[in-house]
Structures are given as structure tokens and as C-alpha cells.
N, C-alpha and C positions, 0 to 999 in steps of 0.2 A: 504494500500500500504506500502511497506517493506521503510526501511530508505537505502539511498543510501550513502555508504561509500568511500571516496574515496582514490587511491591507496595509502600509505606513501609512495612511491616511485615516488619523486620530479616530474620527468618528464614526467612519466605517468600520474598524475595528470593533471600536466598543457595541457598534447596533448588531454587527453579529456576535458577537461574544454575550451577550445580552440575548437576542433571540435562541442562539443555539443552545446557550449553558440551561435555559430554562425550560428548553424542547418546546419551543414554538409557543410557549402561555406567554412571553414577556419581549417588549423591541416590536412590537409589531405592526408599528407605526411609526410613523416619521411626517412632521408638521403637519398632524393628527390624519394621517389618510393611513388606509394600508399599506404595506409592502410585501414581499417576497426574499428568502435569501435564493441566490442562484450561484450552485456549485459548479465551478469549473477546472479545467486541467489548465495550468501556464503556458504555452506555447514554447517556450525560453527555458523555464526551470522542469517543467512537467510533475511542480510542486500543485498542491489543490487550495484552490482558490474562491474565496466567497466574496459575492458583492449583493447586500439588499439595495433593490429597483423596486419603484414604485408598482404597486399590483394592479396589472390591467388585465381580464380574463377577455377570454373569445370562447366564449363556451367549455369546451374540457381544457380547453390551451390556455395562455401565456400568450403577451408580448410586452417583448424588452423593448426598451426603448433606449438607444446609446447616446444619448443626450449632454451629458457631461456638462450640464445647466449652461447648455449655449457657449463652450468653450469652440477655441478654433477646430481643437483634434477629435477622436473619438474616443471613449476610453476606453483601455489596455484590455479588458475583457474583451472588446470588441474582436480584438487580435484572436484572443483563445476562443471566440465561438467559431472565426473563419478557422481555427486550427483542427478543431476537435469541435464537432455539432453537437455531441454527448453529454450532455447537464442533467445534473438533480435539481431540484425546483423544490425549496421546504412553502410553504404555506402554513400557516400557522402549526399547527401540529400535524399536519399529514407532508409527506415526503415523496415527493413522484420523480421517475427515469424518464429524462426526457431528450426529444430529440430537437436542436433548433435548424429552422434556414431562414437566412436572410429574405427579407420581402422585395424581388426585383419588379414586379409586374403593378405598373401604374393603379392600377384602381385597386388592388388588394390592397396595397400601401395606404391607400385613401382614406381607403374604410376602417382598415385598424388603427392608423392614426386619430382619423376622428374618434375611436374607442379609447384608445390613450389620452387625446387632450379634455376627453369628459371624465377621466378618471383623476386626470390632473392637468388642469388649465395653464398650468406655467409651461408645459412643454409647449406649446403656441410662444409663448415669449421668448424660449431659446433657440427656438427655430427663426427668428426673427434676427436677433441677435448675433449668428451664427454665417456664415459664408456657407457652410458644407451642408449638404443633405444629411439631417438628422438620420439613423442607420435604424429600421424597425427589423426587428425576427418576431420569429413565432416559435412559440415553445410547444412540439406538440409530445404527447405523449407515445414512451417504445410498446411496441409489441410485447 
């Protein structure tokens, strides 16, 4: 089993060490909306990697939103879902294997970003913000 590193980024740390340590009761929210932790493999270290993203469902699915609150880049997870499409997905106390891909086809992207900025209104403001195409996937679950 890989070693799991966690984010240098203070507060991402502490919101999963907080959701995980409590097995999904506690951290489950962030500027009071839900969120999700989403487990990945590092592209670089092929250490295991957690980032909680704001929870946007599509029915049984997930979608991520790589938003990086309107930063230029994308963020580094972005990297390890192109590396490895193979993610867990915790939800509050239930734990799912999931598979993600990137959304290329214009009007899927449409629709589930509209489903994203009703779930959290600011992703419109960092897209705004932003030069790059914000990066949508979809989490669906494995066989």
C-alpha cells in the first residue's frame, strides 16, 4: 500500500484529517455547504493523496470541479486524475471506487457545470476570474 501524503496546504490538511479521523461524522462542510474527500494516486510520488471538493452529485456520480478558486493553473490533482482515473470518493460516511473522465463534449460540460454553480455559486466567479477553462470530471462509479 502506497504512503499517504498529506496536503502542505494548512487547511486542506486539517479538513481531511478532520473528516477522515472521525469516519465521515465531522469536516463535512466547508463555508457551511457540503463537501466530499476525493482519494487519489500522485502522478510524481504514487504516494495517496486526499483533496475535499465541494459536493456536487449527478445522480449516483460526482463532479469535480478543478477550480483552484479562479487561480491561473489547475490544481495538482488535476494532474493525478489525467494520470490515474481510479479515485475513492468518501461522502460523508459511505466510501465509493470510482472511476473519473474529464468532460470534453460541449453541452455535457454545460449541464454539469450548471449543476456545480447551483451547488456552489462562486465557481461562476472563478471562472470569470480565471483565463483557463475551468476542468469538470465526472466521478462515476466501478463495476
Amino acid at each position: 500500500m502506497s504512503e499517504y501524503i498529506a496536503s502542505p496546504t494548512g487547511w486542506v490538511a486539517e479538513q481531511v484529517e478532520l473528516y477522515e479521523g472521525s469516519g465521515g461524522t465531522e469536516g463535512t462542510t466547508l463555508r457551511g455547504l457540503p463537501v466530499i474527500i476525493v482519494t487519489n494516486t500522485g502522478r510524481k510520488t504514487g504516494a495517496i493523496r486526499k483533496t475535499p471538493l465541494m459536493k456536487v452529485a449527478d445522480g449516483t456520480s460526482y463532479v469535480l470541479v478543478g477550480s483552484r478558486g479562479g487561480a491561473p493553473t489547475h490544481p495538482l490533482w488535476y494532474y493525478n486524475l489525467k494520470a490515474d482515473p481510479n479515485v475513492e470518493v468518501r461522502d460523508g460516511t459511505e466510501v465509493y471506487s470510482m472511476r473519473v473522465r474529464e468532460i470534453e463534449d460541449p453541452a455535457e460540460r454545460q449541464r454539469l457545470w450548471g449543476i456545480a454553480v447551483e451547488a456552489f455559486p462562486p465557481y461562476r466567479d472563478y471562472q470569470e476570474k480565471t483565463n483557463r477553462t475551468i476542468p469538470v470530471f465526472i466521478a462515476e462509479l466501478t463495476e
